[in-house]
DSSP file (Angstrom, degrees, kcal/mol; ACC not computed):
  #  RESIDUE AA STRUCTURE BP1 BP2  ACC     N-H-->O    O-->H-N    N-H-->O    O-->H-N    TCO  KAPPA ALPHA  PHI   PSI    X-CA   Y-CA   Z-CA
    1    1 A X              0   0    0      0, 0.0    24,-2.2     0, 0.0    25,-0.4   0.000 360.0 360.0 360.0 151.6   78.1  103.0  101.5
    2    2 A X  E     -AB  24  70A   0     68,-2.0    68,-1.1    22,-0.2     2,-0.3  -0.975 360.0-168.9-126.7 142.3   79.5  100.2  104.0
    3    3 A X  E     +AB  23  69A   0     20,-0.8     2,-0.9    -2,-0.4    20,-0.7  -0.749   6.7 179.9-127.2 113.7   79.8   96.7  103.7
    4    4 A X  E     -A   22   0A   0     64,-2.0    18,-0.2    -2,-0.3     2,-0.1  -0.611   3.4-173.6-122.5 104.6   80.5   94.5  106.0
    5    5 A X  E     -A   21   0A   0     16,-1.0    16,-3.0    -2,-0.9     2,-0.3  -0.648   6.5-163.1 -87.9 146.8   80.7   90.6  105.4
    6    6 A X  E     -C   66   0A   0     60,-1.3    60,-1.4    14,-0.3     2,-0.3  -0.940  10.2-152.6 -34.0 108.2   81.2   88.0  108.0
    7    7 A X  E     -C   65   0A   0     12,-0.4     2,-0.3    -2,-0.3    58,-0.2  -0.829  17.7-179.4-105.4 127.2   82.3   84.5  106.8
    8    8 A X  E     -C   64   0A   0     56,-1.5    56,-1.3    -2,-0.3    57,-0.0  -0.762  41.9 -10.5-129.0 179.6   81.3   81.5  109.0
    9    9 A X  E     +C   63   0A   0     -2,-0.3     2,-0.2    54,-0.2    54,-0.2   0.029  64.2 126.0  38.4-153.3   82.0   77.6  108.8
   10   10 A X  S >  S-     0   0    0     52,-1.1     3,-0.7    50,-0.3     2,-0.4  -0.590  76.4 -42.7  93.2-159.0   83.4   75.8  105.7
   11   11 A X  T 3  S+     0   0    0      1,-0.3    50,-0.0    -2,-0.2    52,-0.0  -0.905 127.2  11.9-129.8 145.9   86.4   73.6  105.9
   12   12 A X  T 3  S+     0   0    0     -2,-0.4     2,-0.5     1,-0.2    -1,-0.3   0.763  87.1 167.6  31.0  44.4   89.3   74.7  108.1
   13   13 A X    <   -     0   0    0     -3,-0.7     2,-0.4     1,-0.1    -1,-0.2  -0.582  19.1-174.9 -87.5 158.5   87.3   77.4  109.5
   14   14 A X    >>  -     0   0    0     -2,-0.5     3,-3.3     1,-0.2     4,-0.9  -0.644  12.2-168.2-111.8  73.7   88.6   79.3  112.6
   15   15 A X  G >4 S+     0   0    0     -2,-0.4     3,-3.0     1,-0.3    -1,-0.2   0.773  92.8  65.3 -50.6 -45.4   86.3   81.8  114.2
   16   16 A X  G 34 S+     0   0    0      1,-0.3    -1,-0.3    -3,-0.1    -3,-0.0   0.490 114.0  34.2 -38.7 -22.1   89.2   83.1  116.2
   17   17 A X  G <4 S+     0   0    0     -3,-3.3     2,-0.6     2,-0.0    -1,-0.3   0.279  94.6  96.8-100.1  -2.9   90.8   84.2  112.5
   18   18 A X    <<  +     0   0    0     -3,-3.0     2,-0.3    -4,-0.9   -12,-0.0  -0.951  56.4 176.9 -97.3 118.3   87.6   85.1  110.8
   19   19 A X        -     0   0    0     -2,-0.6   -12,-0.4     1,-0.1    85,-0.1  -0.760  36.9 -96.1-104.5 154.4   87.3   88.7  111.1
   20   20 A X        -     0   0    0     -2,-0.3    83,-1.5    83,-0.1     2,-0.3  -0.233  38.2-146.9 -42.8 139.2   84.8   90.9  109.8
   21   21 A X  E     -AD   5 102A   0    -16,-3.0   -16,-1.0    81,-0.2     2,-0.4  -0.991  12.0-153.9-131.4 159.4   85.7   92.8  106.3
   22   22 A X  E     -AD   4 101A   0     79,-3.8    79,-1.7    -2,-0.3     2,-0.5  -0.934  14.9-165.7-133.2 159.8   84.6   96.1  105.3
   23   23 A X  E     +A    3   0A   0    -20,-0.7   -20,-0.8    -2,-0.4     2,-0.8  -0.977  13.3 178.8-115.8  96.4   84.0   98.1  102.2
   24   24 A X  E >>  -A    2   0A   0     -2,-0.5     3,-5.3   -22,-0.2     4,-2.3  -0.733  18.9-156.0-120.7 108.2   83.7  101.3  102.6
   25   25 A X  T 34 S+     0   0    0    -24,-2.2     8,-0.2    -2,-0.8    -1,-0.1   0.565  95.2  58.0 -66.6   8.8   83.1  103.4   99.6
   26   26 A X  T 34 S+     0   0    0    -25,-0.4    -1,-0.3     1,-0.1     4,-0.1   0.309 107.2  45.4-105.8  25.8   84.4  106.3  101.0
   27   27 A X  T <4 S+     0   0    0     -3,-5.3     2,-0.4     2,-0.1    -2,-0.2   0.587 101.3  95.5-114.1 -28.7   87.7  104.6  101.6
   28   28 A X  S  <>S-     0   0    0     -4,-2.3     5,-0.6     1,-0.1    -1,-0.0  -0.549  87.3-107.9 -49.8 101.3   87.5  103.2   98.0
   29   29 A X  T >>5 -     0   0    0     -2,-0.4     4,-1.3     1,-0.2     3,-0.5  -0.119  52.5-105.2 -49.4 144.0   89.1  104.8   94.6
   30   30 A X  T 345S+     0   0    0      1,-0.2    -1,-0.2     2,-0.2    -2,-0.1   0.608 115.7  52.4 -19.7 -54.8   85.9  106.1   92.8
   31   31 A X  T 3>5S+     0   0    0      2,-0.2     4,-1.0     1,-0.2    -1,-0.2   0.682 112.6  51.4 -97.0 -20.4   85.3  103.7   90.0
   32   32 A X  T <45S+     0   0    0     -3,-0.5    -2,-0.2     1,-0.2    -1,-0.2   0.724 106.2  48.3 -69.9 -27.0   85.5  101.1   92.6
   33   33 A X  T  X<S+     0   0    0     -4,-1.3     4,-0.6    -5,-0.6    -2,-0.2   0.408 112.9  52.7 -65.9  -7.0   83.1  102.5   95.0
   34   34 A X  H  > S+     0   0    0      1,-0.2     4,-1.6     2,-0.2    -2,-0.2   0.804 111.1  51.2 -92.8 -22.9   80.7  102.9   91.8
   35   35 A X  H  X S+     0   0    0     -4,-1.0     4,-0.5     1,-0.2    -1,-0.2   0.563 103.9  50.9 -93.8   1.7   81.3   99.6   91.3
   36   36 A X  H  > S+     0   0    0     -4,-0.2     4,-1.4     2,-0.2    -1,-0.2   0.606 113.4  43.9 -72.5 -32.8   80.5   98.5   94.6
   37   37 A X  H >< S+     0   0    0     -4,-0.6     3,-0.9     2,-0.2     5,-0.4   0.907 108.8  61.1 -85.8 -74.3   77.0  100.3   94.8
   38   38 A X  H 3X S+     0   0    0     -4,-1.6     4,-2.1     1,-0.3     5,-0.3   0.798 109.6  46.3 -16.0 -59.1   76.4   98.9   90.9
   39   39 A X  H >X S+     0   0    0     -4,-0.5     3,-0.9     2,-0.3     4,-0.7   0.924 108.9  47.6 -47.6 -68.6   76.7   95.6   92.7
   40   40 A X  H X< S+     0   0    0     -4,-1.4     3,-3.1    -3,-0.9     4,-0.4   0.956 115.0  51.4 -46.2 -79.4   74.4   96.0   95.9
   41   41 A X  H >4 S+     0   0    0     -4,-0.4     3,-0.8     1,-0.3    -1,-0.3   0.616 110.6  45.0 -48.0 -20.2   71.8   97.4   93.4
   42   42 A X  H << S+     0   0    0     -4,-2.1    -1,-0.3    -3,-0.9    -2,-0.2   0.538 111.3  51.9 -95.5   3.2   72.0   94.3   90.9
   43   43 A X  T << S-     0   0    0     -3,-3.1    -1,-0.2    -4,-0.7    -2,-0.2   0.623 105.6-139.3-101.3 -11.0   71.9   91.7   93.9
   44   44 A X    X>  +     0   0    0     -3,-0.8     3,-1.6    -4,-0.4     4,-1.5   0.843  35.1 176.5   1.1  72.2   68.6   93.9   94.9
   45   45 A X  T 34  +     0   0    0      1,-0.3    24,-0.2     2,-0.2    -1,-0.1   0.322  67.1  57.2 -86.8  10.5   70.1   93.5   98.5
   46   46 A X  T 34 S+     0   0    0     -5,-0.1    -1,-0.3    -6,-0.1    31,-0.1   0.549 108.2  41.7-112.5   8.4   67.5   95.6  100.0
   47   47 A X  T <4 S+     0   0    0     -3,-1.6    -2,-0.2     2,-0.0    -3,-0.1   0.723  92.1 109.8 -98.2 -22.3   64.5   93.5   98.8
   48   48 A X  S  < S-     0   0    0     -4,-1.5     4,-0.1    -5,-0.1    -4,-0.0  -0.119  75.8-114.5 -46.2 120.8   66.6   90.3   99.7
   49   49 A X        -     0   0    0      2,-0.1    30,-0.2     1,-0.1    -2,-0.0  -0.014  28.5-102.5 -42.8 168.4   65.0   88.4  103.1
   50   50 A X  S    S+     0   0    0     28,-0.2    29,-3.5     1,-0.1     2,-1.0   0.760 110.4  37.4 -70.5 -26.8   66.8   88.2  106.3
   51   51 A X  E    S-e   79   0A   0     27,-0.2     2,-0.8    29,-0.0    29,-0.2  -0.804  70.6-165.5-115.1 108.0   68.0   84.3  105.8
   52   52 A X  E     -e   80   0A   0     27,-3.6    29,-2.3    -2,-1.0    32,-0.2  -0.816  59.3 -20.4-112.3 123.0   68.7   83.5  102.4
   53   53 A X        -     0   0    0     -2,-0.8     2,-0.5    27,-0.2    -1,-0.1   0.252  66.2-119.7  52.2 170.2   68.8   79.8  102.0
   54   54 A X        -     0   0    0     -3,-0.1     2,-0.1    26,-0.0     3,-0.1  -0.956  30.3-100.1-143.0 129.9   69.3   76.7  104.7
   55   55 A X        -     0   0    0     -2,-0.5     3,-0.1     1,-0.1     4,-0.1  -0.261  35.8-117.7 -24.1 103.3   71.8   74.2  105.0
   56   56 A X    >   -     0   0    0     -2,-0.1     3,-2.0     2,-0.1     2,-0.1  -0.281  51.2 -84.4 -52.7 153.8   70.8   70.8  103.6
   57   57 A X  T 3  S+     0   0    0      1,-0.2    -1,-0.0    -3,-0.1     3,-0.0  -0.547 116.7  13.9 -58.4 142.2   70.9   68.2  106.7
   58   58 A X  T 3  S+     0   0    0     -2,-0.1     2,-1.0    -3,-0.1    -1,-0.2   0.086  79.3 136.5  54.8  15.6   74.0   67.0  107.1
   59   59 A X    <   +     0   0    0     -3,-2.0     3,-0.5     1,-0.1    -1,-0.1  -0.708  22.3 165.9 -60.5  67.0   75.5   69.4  105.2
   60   60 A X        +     0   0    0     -2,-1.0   -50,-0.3     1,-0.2    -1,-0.1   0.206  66.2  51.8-175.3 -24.9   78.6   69.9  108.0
   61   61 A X  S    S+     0   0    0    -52,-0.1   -50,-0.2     2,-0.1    -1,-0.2   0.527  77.5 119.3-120.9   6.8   81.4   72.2  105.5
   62   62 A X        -     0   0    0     -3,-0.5   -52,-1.1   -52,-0.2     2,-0.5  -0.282  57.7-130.8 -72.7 167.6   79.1   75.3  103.9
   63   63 A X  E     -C    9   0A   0    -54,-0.2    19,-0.9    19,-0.1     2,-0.5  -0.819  11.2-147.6-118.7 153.2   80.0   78.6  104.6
   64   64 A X  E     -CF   8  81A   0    -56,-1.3   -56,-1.5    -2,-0.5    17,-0.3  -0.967  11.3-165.0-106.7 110.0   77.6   81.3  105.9
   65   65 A X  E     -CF   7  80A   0     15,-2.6    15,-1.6    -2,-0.5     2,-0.4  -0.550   3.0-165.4 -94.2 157.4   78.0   85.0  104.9
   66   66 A X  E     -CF   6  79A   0    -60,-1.4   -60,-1.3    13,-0.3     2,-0.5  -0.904  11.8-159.1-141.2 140.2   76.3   87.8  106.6
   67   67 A X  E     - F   0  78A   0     11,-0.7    11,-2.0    -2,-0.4     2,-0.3  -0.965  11.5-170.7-138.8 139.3   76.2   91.2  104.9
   68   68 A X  E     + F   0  77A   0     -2,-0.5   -64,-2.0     9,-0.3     2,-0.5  -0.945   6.1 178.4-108.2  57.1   75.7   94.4  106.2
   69   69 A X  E     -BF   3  76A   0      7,-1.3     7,-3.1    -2,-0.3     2,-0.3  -0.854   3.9-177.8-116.2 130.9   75.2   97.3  104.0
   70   70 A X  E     +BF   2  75A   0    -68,-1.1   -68,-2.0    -2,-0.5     5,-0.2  -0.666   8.2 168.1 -92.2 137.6   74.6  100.4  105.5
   71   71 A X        -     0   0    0      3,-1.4     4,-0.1    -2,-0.3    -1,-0.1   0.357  57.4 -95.6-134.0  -4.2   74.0  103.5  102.6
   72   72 A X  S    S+     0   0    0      2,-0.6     3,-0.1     0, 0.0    -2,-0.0  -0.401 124.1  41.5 137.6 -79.5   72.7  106.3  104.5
   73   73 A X  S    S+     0   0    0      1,-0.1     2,-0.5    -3,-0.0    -3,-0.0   0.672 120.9  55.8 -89.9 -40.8   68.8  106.3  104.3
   74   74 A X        +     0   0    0      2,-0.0    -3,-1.4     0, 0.0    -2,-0.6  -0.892  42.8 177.9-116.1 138.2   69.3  101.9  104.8
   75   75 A X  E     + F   0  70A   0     -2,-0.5     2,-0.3    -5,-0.2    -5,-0.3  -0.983  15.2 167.2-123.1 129.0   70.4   99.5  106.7
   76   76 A X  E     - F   0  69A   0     -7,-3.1    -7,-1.3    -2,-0.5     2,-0.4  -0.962  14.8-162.0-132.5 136.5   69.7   95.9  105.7
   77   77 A X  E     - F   0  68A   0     -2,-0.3     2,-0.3    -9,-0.2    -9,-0.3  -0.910  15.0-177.2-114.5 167.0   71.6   92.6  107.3
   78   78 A X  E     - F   0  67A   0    -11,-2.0   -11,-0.7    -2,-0.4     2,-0.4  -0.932  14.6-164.1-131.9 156.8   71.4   89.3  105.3
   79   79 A X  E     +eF  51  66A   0    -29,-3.5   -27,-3.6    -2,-0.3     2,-0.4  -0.949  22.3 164.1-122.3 156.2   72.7   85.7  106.0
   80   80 A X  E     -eF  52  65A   0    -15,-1.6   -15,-2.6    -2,-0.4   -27,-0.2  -0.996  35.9-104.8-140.4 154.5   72.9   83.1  103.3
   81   81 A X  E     - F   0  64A   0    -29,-2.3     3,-0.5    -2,-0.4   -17,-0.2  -0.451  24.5-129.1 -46.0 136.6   74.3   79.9  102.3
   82   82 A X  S    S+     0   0    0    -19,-0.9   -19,-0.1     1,-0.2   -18,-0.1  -0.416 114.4  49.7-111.2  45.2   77.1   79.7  100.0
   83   83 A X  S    S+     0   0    0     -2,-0.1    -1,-0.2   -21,-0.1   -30,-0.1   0.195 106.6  51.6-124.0 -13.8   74.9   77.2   98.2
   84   84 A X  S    S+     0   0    0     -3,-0.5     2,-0.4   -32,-0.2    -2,-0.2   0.280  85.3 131.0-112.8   3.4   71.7   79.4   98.0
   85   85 A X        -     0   0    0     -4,-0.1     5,-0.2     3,-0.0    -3,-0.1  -0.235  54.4-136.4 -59.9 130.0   73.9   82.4   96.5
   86   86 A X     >  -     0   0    0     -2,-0.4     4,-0.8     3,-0.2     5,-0.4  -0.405  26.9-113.1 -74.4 169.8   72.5   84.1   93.5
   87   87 A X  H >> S+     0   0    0      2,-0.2     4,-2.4     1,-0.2     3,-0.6   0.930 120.5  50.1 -86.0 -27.0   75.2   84.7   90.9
   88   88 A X  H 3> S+     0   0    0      1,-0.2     4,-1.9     2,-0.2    -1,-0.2   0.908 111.4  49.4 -64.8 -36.0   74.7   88.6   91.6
   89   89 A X  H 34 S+     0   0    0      2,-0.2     4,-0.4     3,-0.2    -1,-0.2   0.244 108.3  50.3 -98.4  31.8   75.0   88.0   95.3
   90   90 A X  H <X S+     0   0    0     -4,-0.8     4,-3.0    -3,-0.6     5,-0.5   0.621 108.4  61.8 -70.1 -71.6   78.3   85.8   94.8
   91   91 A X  H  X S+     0   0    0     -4,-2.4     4,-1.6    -5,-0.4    -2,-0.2   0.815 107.6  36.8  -8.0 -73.8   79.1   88.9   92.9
   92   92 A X  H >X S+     0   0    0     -4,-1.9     4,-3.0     2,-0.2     3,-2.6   0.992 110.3  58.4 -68.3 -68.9   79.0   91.0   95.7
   93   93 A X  H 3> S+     0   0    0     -4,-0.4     4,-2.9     1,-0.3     5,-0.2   0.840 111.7  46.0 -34.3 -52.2   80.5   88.5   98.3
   94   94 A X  H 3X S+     0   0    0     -4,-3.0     4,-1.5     1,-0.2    -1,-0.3   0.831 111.7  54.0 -74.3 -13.0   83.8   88.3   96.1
   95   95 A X  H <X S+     0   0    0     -3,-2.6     4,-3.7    -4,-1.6     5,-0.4   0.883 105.2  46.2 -58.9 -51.1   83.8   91.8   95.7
   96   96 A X  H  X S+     0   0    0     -4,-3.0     4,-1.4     2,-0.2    -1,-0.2   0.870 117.4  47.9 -72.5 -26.0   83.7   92.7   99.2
   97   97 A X  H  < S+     0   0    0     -4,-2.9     3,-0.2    -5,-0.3    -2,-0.2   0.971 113.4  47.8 -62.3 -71.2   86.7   89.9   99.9
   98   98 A X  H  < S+     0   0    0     -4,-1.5    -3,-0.2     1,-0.2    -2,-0.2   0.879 131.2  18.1 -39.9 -55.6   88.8   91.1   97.0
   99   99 A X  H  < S+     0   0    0     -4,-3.7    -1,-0.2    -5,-0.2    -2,-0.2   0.816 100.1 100.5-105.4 -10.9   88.5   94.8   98.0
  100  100 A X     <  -     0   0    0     -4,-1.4   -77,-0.3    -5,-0.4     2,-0.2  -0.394  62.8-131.4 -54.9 153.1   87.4   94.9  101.7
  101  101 A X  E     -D   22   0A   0    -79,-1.7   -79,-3.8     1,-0.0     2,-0.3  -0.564  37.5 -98.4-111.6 144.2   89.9   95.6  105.0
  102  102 A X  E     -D   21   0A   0     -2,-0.2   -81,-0.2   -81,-0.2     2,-0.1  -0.638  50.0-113.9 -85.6 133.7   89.8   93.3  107.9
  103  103 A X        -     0   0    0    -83,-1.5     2,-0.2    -2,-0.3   -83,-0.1  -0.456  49.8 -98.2 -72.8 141.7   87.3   95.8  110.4
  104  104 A X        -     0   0    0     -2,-0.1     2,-1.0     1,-0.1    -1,-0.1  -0.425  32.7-114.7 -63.2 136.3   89.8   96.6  113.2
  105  105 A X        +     0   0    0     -2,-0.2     2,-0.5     1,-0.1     3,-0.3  -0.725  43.9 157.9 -79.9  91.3   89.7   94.6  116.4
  106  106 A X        +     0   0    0     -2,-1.0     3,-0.1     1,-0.2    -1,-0.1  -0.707  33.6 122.0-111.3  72.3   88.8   96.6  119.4
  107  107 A X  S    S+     0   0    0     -2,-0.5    -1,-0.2     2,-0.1     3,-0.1   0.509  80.8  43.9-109.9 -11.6   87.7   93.9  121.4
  108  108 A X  S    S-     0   0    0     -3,-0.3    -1,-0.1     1,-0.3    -2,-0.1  -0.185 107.1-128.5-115.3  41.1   90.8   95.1  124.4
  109  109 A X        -     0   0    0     -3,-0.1    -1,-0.3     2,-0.1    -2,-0.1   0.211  59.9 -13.8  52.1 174.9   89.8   98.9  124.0
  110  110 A X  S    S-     0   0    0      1,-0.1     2,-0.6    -4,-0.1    -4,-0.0  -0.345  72.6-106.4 -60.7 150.5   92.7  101.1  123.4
  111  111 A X        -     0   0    0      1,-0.1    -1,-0.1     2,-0.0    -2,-0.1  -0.642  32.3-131.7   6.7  55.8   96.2  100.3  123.7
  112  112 A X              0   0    0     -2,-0.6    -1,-0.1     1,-0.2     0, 0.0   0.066 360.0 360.0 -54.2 131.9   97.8  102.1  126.9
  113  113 A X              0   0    0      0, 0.0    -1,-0.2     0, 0.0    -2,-0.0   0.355 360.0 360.0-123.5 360.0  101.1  103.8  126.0
C-alpha cells in the first residue's frame, strides 16, 4: 500500500517547499505498515468522494490535502479541507506526515556525472 499526501495553502505556505510525502508499506517496519492499512480502512478512504469538504468564503489560511492510496486492486485520490476532516481521516493525514518520506524530486531527470 502507497500513500501519498500533498499539503496545499495554510499560513506560510510555499508550494516551491511543499513536496509530496509517501508511505509506502513496503518501506515501513511491519507493525507500522499494519498500522497504516488499519487506518485507510477506518477512514473508509475508498467509499470517501473525490472532494471532501469546501472552503467557507473568505476562508483565505485552510490547508488542502490530497491523498492518494494505491493498494494493488485500488486506486482512489481524495481532496479535503482541513476543516471538513473526519477524526479518522485526520488520523490518517498525521500518520502519513509523521511516518511518510518527502517523494523524490525528479523534476531535472537524472543527474549527469
Amino acid at each position: 500500500m502507497r500513500v501519498t499526501l500533498k499539503t496545499s495553502g495554510g499560513i506560510g505556505y510555499f508550494p516551491g517547499l511543499a513536496k509530496p510525502v509517501v508511505a509506502d508499506s513496503d518501506r515501513l517496519a511491519p507493525e507500522v505498515s499494519d498500522r497504516l492499512r488499519e487506518l485507510v480502512e477506518g477512514a473508509s478512504f475508498f467509499h470517501l468522494p473525490p472532494v471532501v469538504g469546501t472552503a467557507p468564503r473568505g476562508a483565505a489560511d485552510l490547508r488542502t490535502y490530497a491523498l492518494t492510496v494505491e493498494d494493488g486492486r485500488h486506486v482512489h485520490g481524495i481532496a479535503a479541507v482541513e476543516t471538513a476532516l473526519s477524526a479518522p481521516l485526520r488520523a490518517l493525514v498525521d500518520f502519513v506526515k509523521a511516518h511518510g518520506k518527502p517523494e523524490p524530486d525528479d523534476t531535472w531527470g537524472p543527474i549527469p556525472t
